[in-house]
C-alpha positions in Angstrom: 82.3 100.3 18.8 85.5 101.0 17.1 84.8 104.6 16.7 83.7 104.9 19.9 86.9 103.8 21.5 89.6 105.8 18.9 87.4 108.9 19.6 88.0 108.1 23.2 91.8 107.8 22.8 91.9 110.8 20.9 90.3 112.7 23.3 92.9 111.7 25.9 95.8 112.3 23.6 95.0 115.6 22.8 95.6 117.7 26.0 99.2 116.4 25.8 99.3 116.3 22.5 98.7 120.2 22.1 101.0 120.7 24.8 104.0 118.5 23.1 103.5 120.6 19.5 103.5 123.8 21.4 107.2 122.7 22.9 108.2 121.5 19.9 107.2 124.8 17.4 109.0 126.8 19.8 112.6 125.1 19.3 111.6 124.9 15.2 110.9 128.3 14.9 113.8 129.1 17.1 115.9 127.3 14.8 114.4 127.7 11.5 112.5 130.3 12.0 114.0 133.1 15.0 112.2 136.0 13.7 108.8 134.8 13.8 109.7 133.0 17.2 110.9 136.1 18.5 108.2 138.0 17.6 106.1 135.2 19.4 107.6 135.6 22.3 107.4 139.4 22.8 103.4 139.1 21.9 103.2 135.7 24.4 105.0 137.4 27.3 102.6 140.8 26.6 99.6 138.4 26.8 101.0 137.4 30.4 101.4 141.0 31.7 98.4 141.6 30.8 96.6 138.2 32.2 98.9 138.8 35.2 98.0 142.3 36.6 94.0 140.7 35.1 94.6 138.1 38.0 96.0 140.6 40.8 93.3 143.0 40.3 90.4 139.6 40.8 93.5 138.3 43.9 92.5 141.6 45.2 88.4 141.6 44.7 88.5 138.1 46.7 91.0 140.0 49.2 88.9 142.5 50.1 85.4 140.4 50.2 87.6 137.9 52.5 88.5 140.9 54.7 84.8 142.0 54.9 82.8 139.2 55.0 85.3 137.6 58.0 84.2 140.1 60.5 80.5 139.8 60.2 78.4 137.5 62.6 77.3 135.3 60.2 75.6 132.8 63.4 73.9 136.2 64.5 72.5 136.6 61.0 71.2 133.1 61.0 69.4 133.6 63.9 67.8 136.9 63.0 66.9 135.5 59.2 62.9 134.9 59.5 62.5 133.5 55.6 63.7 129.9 57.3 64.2 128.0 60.6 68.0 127.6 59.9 68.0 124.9 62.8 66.2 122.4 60.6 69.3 122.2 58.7 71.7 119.9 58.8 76.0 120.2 58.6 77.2 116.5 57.1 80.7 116.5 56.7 82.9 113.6 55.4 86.5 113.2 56.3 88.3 110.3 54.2 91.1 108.9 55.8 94.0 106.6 54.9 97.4 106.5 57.2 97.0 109.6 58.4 97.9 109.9 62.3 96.1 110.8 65.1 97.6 114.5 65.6 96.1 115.3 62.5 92.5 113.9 62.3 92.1 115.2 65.9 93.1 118.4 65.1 90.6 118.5 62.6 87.9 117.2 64.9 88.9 120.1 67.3 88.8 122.9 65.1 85.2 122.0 64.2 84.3 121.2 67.4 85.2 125.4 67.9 82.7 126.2 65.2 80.6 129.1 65.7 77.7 127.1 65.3 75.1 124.6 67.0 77.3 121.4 66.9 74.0 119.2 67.7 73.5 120.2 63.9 76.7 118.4 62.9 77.0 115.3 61.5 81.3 113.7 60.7 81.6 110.6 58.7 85.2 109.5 59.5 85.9 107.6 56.3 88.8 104.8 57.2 90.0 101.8 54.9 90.1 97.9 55.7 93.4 98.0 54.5 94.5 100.1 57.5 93.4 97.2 59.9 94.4 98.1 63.7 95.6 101.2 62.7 92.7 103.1 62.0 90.3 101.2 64.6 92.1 102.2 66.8 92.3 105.9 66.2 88.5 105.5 65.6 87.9 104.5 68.7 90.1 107.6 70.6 87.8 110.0 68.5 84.8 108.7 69.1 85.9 108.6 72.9 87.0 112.1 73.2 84.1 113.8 70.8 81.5 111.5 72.3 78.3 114.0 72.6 80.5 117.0 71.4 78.8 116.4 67.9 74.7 115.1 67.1 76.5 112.1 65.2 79.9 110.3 64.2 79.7 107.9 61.7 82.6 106.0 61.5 82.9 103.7 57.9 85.4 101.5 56.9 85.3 100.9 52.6 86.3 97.2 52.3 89.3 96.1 50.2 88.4 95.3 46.2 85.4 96.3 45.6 84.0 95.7 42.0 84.4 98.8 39.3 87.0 100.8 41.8 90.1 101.9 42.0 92.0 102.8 45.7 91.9 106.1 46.6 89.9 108.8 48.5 87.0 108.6 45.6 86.1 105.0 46.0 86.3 105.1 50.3 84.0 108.4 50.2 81.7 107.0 47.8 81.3 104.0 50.0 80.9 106.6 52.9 77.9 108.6 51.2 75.9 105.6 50.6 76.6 104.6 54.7 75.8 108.5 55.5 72.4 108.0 53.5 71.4 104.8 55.4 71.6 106.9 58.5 69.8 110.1 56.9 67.0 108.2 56.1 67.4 106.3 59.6 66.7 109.9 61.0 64.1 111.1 58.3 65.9 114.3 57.5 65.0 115.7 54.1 67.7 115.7 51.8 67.7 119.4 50.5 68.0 119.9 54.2 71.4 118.3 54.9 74.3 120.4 53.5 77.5 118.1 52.5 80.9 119.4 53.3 83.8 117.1 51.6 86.8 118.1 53.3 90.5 116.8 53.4 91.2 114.7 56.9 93.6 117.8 57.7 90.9 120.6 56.8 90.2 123.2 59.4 87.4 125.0 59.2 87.2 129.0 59.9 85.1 128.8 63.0 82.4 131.0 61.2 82.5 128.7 57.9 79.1 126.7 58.8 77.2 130.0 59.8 78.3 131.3 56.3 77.8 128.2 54.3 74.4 128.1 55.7 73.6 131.7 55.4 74.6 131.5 52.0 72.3 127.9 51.5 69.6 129.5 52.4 69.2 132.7 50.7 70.3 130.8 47.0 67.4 130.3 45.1 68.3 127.3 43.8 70.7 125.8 46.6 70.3 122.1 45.7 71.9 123.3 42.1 75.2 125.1 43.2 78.5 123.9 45.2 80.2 126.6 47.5 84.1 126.9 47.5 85.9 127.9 50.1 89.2 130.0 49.9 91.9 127.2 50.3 95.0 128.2 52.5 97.7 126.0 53.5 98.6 127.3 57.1 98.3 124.1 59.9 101.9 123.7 59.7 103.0 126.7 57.5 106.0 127.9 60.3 107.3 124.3 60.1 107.5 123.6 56.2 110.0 124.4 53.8 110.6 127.6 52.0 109.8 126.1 48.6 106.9 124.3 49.7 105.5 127.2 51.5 105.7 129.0 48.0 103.7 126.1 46.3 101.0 126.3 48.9 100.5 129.8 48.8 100.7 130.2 45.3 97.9 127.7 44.9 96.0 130.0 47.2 96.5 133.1 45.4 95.4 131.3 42.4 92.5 129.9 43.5 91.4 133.5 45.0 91.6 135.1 41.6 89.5 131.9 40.8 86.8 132.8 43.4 86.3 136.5 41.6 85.6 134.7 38.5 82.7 132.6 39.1 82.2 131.3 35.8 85.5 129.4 35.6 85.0 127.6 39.1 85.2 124.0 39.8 85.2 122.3 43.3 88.2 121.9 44.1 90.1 119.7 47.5 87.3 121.0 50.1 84.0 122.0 49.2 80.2 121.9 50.3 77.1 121.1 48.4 73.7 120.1 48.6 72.8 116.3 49.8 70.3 116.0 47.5 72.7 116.7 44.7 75.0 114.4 46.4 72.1 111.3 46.1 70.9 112.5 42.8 74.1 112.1 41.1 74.6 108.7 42.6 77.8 110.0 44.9 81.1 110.4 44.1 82.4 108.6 41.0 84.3 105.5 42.3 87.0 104.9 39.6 88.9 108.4 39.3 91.5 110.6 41.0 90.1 114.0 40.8 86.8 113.8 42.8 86.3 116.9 44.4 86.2 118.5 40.5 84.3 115.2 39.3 81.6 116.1 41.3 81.1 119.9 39.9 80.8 117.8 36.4 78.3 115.1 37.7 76.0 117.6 38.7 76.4 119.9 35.7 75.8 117.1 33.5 72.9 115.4 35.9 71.0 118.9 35.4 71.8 119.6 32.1 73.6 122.7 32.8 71.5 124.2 35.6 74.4 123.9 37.9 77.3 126.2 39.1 79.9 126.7 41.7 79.6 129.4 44.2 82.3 131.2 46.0 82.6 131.0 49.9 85.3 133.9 51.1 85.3 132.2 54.7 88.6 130.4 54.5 89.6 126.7 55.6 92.8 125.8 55.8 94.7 122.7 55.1 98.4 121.3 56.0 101.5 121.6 53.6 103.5 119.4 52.3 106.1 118.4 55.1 108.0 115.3 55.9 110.4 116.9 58.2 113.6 115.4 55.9 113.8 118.0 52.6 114.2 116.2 49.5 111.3 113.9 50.5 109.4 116.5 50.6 110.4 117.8 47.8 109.4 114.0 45.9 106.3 114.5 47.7 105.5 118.3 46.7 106.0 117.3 43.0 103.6 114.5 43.4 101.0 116.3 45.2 101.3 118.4 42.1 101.3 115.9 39.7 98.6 114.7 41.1 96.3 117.5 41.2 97.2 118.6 37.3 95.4 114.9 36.5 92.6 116.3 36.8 93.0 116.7 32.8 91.3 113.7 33.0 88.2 116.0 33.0 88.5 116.9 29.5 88.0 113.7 27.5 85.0 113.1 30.4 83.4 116.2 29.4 84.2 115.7 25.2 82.4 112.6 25.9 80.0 112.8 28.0 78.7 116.3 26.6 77.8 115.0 23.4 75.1 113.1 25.3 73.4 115.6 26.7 71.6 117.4 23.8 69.9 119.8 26.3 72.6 121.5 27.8 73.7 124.9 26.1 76.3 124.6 24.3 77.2 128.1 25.2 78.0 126.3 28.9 79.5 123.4 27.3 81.8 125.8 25.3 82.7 127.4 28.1 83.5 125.0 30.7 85.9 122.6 28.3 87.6 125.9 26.8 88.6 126.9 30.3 89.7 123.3 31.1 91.6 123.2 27.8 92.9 126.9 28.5 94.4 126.4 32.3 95.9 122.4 31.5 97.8 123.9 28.8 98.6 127.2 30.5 99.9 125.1 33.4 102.3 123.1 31.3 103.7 125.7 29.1 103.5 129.0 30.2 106.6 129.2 32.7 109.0 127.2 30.4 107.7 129.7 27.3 108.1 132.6 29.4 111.4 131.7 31.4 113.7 129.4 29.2 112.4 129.2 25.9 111.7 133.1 25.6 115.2 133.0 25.0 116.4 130.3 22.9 115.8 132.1 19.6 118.2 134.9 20.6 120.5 132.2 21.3 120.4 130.2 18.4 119.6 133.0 15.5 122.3 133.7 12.7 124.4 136.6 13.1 122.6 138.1 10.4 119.2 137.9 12.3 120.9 139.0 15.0 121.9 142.4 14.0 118.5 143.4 12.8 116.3 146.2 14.8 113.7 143.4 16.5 116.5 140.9 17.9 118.4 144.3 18.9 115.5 145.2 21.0 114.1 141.8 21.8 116.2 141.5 25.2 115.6 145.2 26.6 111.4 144.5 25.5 111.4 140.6 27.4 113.3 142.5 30.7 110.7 145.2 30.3 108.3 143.1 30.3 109.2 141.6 33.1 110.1 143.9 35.3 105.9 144.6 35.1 105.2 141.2 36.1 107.3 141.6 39.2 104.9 144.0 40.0 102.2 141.0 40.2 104.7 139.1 42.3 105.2 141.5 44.7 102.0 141.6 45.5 101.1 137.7 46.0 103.9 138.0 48.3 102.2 140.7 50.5 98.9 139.6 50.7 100.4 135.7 51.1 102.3 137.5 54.4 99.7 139.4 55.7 97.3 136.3 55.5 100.0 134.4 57.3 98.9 133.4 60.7 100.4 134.4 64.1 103.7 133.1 64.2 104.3 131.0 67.3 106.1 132.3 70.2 110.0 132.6 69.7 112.6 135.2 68.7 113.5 137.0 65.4 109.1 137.2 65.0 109.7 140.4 62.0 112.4 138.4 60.8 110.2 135.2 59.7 107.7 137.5 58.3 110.6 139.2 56.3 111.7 136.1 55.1 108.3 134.3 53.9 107.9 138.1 51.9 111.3 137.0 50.9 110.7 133.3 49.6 108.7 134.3 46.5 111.9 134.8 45.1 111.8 131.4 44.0 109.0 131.4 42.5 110.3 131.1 39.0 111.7 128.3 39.9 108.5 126.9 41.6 106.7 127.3 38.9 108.4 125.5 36.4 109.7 122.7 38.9 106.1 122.0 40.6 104.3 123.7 37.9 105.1 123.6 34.0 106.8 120.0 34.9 104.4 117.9 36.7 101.2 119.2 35.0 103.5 118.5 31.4 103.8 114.4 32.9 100.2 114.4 34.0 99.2 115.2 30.6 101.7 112.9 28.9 100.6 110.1 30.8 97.2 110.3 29.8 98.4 110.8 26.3 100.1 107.4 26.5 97.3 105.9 28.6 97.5 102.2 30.1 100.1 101.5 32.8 101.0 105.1 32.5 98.1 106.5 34.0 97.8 107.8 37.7 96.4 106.2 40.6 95.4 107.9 43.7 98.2 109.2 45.7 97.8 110.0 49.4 100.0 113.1 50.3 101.9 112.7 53.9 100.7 115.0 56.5 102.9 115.7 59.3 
C-alpha cells in the first residue's frame, strides 16, 4: 500500500518537477557553464523555428478544410445519404450552469435554436446547481417558457449540494446530469448508439450547420460509438467588447487548437466536444472528482476500450465568449485563472501512469504515445516562452569577458535575432488568419480601423505568452507537485 501511494506522489511530482530542473540548469549553465548554455539555446530556439513554421503549415491544413467544408450543405447531404435514416438520431446536448446570467444561457439557447437541423431531434439538459437557489429557478423557468416546443425536450437538472465522492465544479453537476438524461432516454426507448452527446460550455454557440456535420460525420465512422469529434474552438460572442490582451489569449488558443485538429493523433477533447451516448453510459459518465472533464472523458473511453478509441476532428466551428469583466485588471486576474485552470489538466498524466499499467491489453505503442504528448505540450507550455524570450539571454549576460570575446558568444546575438526574425514569420500569420476569421464587426465608425488594430494586437504576444502561458501552466504544475491544499478546484470563469 505504501508503494502504491509514493508511486502515486511521484507521478504527480514529476511534471513539475522536470519543469523546475529545466529552469534551474538553464541559470547553472548560464553561470557555470555559458558555453554549453549558449550553445543550448541557439539549438532550442532552431528546434522552435522549425516546430513553428511545422504548426503554421497544419494552422493552414485546418484553415483551408474549415474554408471548404463550411460552404457545403451538410443537412442536404443528410437527407440524400440512403446507408441510414439519419432522423432516427438523436442530438443530446448538456449545458452546465453555475451563476451565469440569463443574457448568456439564452443566447446559447438561440443560436441552437437557428441550427440547420430538425430541432424535434434535439434534446438540452440545462445543468443548474442547488447552491444557486432562486437564481437559477428562475432563469430555468424563462427558458423553458420562451423555448417551450422550439426543441423535442428540455431537461432541466439541478445537482444537489455535497454529494459523496465529489468535488464542486462543472464535472460533478454534469455527471449528475447524464445519469438524469439516461432516466429520460430510457423513458423514451431511444437506443443509445442512436443519441449523439454534445458537452458544450453554457456560452457555446454552435455554427448553425454543426449538427448536420456532426451527424454526417457519425454516421459514415465505422466505428462511431469509439471516437469523440472536436470542434474548432473560437472565442468570438463578445470578441469587439474584450480587451486587447485577452483577445490575443483567445485567439491564440484557437490557432493552437487548429494546428491540433491537422494532427489527429495528438487530440484530446477539449472545452466543447460531441461523442457517442453509449460511450458516455459505458464509461459510467463523467468522472465526478476532477477539474479537467472534457479531456477526462477522451481518457475514460480510451482506457474503457483498451485503446480502440480516438478523437476526431470536426472543422465546423462553435464559438464561445472571452474572458471580459468590463473593469481591466479583473480581467486580467480572471484571464490568468482561466489559464491556470485549463494547464491543470496535467493532472492527466499521473491518471494515465497509473491507470495504464492496468490495462495490459492496450498497445503500448498508444500508451507511449498519448503520455509522451501530454508530457511533451505540459512542459512546452511552462518553459518554452521563458527559454526562448528571457533566459535565451542570460548567458550572454552573465559569461566572463573571456567567454565573451570568443567566435560563438560573438555570433550568438546576430544567430538568436536571426532566428527570430523567422518566427515572426509564423506570427504574422496567426495574426491574419485570426483577422480574417474575425466576425462582422458591429455597426459604428473607424470599421478598417478595428480590423487594423486586432492584426495589430499580436504584438503582445510575447508577452501573452509568458504572462498567461509559461506562468500559469508553471503554477499548475507546481501545485500538483506540492499536492494537498495546493491543488486546484474548479473555477467558474465570468461570462459577460
Amino acid at each position: 500500500m505504501k508503494i502504491k501511494k509514493l508511486f502515486s506522489r511521484w507521478s504527480q511530482i514529476l511534471p513539475g518537477a522536470l519543469t523546475w530542473a529545466t529552469f534551474i540548469f538553464a541559470v547553472v549553465f548560464s553561470l557555470w557553464l555559458p558555453i554549453w548554455a549558449i550553445y543550448f539555446i541557439i539549438l532550442f530556439d532552431l528546434f522552435w523555428l522549425i516546430k513553428v513554421f511545422y504548426l503554421v503549415i497544419n494552422q493552414i491544413t485546418s484553415w483551408t478544410i474549415f474554408r471548404r467544408e463550411a460552404k457545403v450543405d451538410w443537412l442536404g447531404k443528410l437527407m440524400n445519404f440512403k446507408q441510414k435514416n439519419w432522423q432516427e438520431y438523436y442530438q443530446l446536448i448538456f449545458l452546465p450552469t453555475h451563476g451565469e446570467p440569463l443574457n448568456v444561457i439564452d443566447r446559447t439557447f438561440q443560436s441552437l435554436s437557428e441550427s440547420f437541423y430538425d430541432r424535434q431531434k434535439i434534446i438540452i439538459v440545462l445543468a443548474g446547481e442547488a447552491r444557486d437557489g432562486d437564481f437559477f429557478t428562475k432563469i430555468a423557468e424563462q427558458i423553458s417558457q420562451k423555448y417551450n416546443g422550439v426543441f423535442n425536450r428540455i431537461l432541466i437538472t439541478t445537482h444537489p449540494e455535497n454529494l459523496p465522492g465529489e468535488i464542486k465544479g462543472k464535472a460533478s453537476n454534469i455527471n449528475y446530469a447524464g445519469h438524469q438524461a439516461k432516466h429520460l432516454i430510457d423513458e423514451l426507448g431511444i437506443s443509445y448508439d442512436k443519441v449523439i452527446v454534445s458537452s458544450f460550455d453554457i456560452d457555446t454557440c454552435p455554427h448553425p450547420q454543426y449538427f448536420a456535420n456532426l451527424t454526417f460525420k457519425y454516421l459514415n465512422h465505422p466505428k462511431p460509438t469509439r471516437v469523440s469529434f472536436q470542434p474548432i474552438a473560437v472565442y468570438h460572442n463578445n470578441i469587439w467588447q474584450s480587451d486587447p490582451l485577452t483577445r490575443v489569449v483567445a485567439n491564440s488558443t484557437t490557432f493552437w487548437l487548429m494546428t491540433d485538429l491537422a494532427r489527429s493523433d495528438r487530440l484530446f477533447t477539449f472545452s466543447s466536444h460531441s461523442m457517442s451516448f453509449k460511450a458516455l453510459v459505458d464509461v459510467g459518465f463523467w468522472e465526478k472528482d476532477i477539474v479537467s472533464e472534457d479531456s477526462r472523458i477522451f481518457l475514460q473511453c480510451l482506457l474503457k476500450y483498451d485503446g480502440d478509441y480516438k478523437v476526431e476532428p470536426l472543422y465546423i466551428p462553435v464559438s464561445m465568449n472571452t474572458v471580459s469583466t468590463g473593469k481591466f485588471w479583473k480581467a486580467m486576474g480572471d484571464q490568468y485563472r482561466q489559464m491556470r485552470r485549463w494547464a491543470w489538466g496535467v493532472e492527466h498524466i499521473p491518471y494515465m501512469i497509473k491507470r495504464f499499467k492496468d490495462h495490459p491489453k492496450m498497445p503500448f505503442t498508444i500508451k507511449f504515445k498519448h503520455l509522451f504528448n501530454q508530457f511533451e505540450g505540459m512542459w512546452s507550455w511552462a518553459t518554452a516562452p521563458i527559454l526562448i524570450t528571457l533566459m535565451g539571454r542570460l548567458p550572454l549576460w552573465t559569461a566572463s569577458r573571456e567567454v565573451q570575446s570568443t567566435a560563438i558568444a560573438q555570433m550568438a546575438p546576430l544567430i538568436l535575432e536571426k532566428i527570430m526574425t523567422f518566427a515572426l514569420l509564423g506570427l504574422f500569420m496567426n495574426a491574419l488568419l485570426s483577422t480574417i476569421l474575425m466576425p462582422h464587426r458591429p455597426k459604428g465608425p473607424n470599421k478598417w480601423f478595428n480590423y487594423l488594430q486586432m492584426f495589430l494586437e499580436w504584438l503582445l504576444f510575447p508577452v501573452t505568452m509568458i504572462v498567461f502561458g509559461s506562468i500559469p501552466a508553471t503554477e499548475a504544475q507546481t501545485r500538483l507537485m506540492l499536492g494537498g491544499k495546493y491543488k486546484l478546484g474548479f473555477w467558474v470563469t465570468s461570462k459577460k
